[in-house]
Phi, psi and omega in degrees: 000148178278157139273123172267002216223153150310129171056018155291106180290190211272124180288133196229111181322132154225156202276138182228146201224106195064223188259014195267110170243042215248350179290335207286137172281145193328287176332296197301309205300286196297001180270329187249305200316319198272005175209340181317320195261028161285343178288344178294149181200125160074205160279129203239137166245126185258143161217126179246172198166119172231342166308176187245117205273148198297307136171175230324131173306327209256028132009277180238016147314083187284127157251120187332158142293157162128195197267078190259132167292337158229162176221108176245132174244169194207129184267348209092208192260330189293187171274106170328159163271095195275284176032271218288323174293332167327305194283286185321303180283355167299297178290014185239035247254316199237030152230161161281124179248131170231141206225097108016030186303135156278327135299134183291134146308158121220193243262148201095329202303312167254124198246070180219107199311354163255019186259137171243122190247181199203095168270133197220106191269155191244320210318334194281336179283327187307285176295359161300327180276342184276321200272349184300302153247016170313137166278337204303134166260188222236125160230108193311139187288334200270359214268341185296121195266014176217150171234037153182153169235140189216106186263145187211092152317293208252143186287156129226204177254343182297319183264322166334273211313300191325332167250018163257323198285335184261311208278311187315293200264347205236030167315310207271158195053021171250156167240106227196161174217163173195085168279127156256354211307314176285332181273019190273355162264344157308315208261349132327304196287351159312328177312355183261333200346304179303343199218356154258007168248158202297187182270112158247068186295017145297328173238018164305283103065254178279011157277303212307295196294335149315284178336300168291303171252302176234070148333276170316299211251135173264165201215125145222138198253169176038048175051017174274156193247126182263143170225138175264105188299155152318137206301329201235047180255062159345298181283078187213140175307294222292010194234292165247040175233038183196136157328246206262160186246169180220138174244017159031068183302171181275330172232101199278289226286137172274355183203157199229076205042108152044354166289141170255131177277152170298162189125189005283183204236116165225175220210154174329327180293347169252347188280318168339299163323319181265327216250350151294349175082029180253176183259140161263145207221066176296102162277066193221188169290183210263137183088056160260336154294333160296260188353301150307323174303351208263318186288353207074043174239171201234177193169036176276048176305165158264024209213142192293154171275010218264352177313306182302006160249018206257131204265353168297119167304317161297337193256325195255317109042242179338296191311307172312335172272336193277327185300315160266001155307306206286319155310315156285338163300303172325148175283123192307310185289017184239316140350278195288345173289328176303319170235342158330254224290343157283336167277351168298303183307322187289311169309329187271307193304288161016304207262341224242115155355331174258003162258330165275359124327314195278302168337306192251025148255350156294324195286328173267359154291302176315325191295306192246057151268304166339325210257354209260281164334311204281115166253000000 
């Protein structure tokens, strides 16, 4: 498993069995310790875990034999394995499971009467730790030499088009990788594009131009050197030598054959931006600016938001290529005048006590509406 930290060690679920919390690791302890066993009914078995597991965790999770009346899991940062909880709470029919999340449902996503879900965000413990020996200094947009960057490691096809639409119309002033070196089997599995998104011909086009060139190919413009950064290495051209950021979430669908997924679901890739002082430019699911906003953060951009309220995955796609043609259209210095005081703001607000107050006073509005319900 990385270590994402200095001197960090290698993270491991951990298991609480009844009341012994004498096992929870700095990090956890503070996320958990001072309410995690209001959560206890019965014989309670815990399994917690918020670091990122190299990959699912719960694998390698062993849960003792016998009988528990409750089972609460805490997934991380990450996306749940919703399956495998799925699975666990069928066969678990005459215990209660409470699933412990940093992503939000939405409504509906699950129907199962012994499941209790609890969104409880960790990310504020993370960057707090980040911000602790972060180095990035604040460089100001007009000061900036490019004006967007759109980065891509691990491939889907929502980030495929998103690096045919800017590389086919937004070469200039952009800075961008579309790395496969590590990835050809994501990027095999790409191979359905032509025939699993509906017929749109707007993006007909950037299929075509996947198919053909990058496909084939690892891509960095402007001499940039691609790598797979350190998760949290702010102090990066693409986060403060670039205006706007375009952030190639790990995940755009808001629905999977017709399920609707939790979220929105962020991730380093949106946080990276604010903590470089760049303006975001969210390629994820949907209502990821209300969302942050929620949190203190700004976003008073020049460009319309309302793509991020379109509940289509394909329709809100598409609305998002027009917003950056309309980004790039823009007089650079008229751009950057424009969103320099939300990124400043964003830049600071990040780093600053009052975002981490405002997290865990959300988090004890959930908590106790959760615990008000939970009987």
């Amino acid at each position: 498993m990385i270590s994402h930290f200095p001197n960090d060690p290698v993270f491991d679920p951990e298991i609480i069995i009844n009341n012994d919390l004498s096992g929870l690791s700095d990090r956890s302890a503070r996320l958990f310790k001072h309410w995690i066993l209001e959560l206890s009914r019965g014989r309670t078995f815990f399994g917690l875990n918020y670091e990122w597991p190299g990959n699912r965790w719960h694998p390698n999770l062993i849960v003792p034999e016998g009988f528990y009346d409750t089972y609460v899991f805490s997934w991380g940062l990450e996306d749940w394995d919703h399956s495998w909880l799925r699975e666990f709470c069928i066969t678990h029919p005459d215990s209660q499971v409470v699933s412990i999340s940093d992503t939000p449902l939405r409504p509906g996503y699950y129907d199962l009467p012994n499941l209790r879900c609890l969104v409880h965000h960790c990310w504020h413990v993370v960057l707090a730790d980040v911000c602790s020996y972060d180095q990035t200094p604040f460089v100001p947009s007009m000061h900036r030499s490019y004006r967007c960057s759109s980065l891509v490691n691990k491939p889907s096809y929502f980030k495929a088009l998103t690096t045919a639409h800017v590389m086919m119309h937004h070469r200039e002033s952009l800075l961008m990788s579309w790395n496969t070196n590590k990835n050809q089997e994501i990027c095999a599995s790409l191979a359905f594009l032509d025939i699993d998104l509906p017929a749109r011909p707007e993006l007909h086009s950037l299929i075509e131009f996947y198919h053909s060139y990058l496909k084939h190919n690892t891509v960095a413009l402007d001499n940039f050197v691609v790598d797979r950064m350190q998760f949290f290495d702010s102090n990066h051209p693409g986060y403060i030598d670039c205006v706007v950021n375009l952030s190639n979430e790990t995940f755009s669908q808001d629905a999977i054959d017709g399920v609707p997924m939790p979220g929105p679901y962020i991730t380093e890739k949106s946080w990276k931006p604010l903590l470089g002082g760049a303006a975001l430019m969210p390629l994820s699911r949907m209502q990821t600016y209300d969302y942050m906003e929620n949190f203190g953060f700004q976003f008073d951009y020049p460009w319309d938001r309302s793509f991020d309220l379109i509940p289509g995955d394909i329709d809100r796609f598409v609305a998002a290529l027009r917003v950056i043609n309309d980004i790039f259209a823009m007089e650079i210095s008229a751009l950057c005048e424009a969103v320099a005081e939300s990124s400043q703001h964003n830049f600071y607000h990040i780093r600053s006590q009052a975002f981490q107050d405002r997290i865990k006073q959300i988090n004890d509005q959930h908590l106790q509406v959760f615990l008000h319900q939970y009987r």
